[in-house]
C-alpha positions in Angstrom: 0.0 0.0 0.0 1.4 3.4 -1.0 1.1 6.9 0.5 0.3 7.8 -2.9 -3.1 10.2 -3.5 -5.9 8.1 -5.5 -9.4 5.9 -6.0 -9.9 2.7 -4.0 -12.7 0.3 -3.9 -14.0 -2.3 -0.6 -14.6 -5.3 -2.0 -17.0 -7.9 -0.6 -15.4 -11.1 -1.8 -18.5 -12.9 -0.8 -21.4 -10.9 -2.8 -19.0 -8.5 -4.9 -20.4 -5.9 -3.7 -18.2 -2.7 -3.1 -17.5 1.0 -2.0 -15.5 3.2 -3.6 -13.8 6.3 -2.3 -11.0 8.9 -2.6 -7.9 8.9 -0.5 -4.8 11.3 0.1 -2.6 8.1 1.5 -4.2 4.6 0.3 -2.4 3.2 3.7 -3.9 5.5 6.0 -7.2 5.4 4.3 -7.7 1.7 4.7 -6.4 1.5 8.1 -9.0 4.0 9.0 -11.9 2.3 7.3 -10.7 -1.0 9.5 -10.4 0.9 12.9 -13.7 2.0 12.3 -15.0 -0.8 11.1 -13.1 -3.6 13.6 -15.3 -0.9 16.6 -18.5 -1.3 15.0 -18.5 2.7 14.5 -18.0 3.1 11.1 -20.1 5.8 9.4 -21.8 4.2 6.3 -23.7 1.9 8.1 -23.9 -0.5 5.2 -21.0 -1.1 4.7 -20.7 -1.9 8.7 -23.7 -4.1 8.6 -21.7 -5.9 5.8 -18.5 -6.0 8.1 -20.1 -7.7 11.1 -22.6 -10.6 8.7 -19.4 -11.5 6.5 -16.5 -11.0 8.9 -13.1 -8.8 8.0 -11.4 -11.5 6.2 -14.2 -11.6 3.2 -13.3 -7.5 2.6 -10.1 -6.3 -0.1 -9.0 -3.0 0.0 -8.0 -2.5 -3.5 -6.6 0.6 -5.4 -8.1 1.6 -8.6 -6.0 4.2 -9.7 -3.5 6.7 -8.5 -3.6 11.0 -9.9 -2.5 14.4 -8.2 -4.7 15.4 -5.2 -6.5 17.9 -7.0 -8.6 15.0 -9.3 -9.4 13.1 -6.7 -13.2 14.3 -7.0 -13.6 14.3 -10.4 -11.8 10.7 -10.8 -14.7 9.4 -7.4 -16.9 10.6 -9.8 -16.3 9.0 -12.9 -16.1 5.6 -11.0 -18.8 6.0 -9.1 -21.0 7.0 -11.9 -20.2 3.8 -13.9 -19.9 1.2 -11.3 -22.7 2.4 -9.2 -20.8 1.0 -5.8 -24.2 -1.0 -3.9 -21.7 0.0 -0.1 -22.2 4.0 -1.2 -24.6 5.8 0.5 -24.3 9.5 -1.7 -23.2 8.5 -5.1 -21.9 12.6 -5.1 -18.1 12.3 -4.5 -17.4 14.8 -1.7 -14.1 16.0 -0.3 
């Protein structure tokens, strides 16, 4: 995992189901998502409900593509128009 800025996806291994989102550092990123996750406080709900039925090991954080920090939002966009993630809540990337 690199501290590189880019788009990741969550994938559910069991369903293929998945989240997509934007990160500064891919490595911090997912360790966040897992903190949060691991404490049953993570804030798409979701996704969390996922978590807890399937367990951590069924879930892949995967990068999708790295770009400069300032087309992060545009780049969230684009994926989450055409893969229509089923784990995201606003299909609006946001900052």
């Amino acid at each position: 995992m690199t501290e590189q800025p880019g788009i990741y996806e969550i994938l559910n291994t069991e369903n293929g189901k998945r989240y997509i989102g934007q990160a500064v550092s891919f490595s911090r990123r997912w360790r966040g998502h897992r903190l949060a996750l691991r404490a049953s406080r993570h804030g798409n709900a979701h996704l969390q409900a996922a978590w807890n039925k399937y367990g951590e090991a069924a879930f892949k954080f995967l990068p999708v593509l790295t770009c400069a920090k300032s087309m992060l939002l545009f780049y969230e966009q684009q994926l989450l128009d055409k893969a229509k993630p089923e784990y995201n809540i606003a299909m609006n990337a946001a900052s």
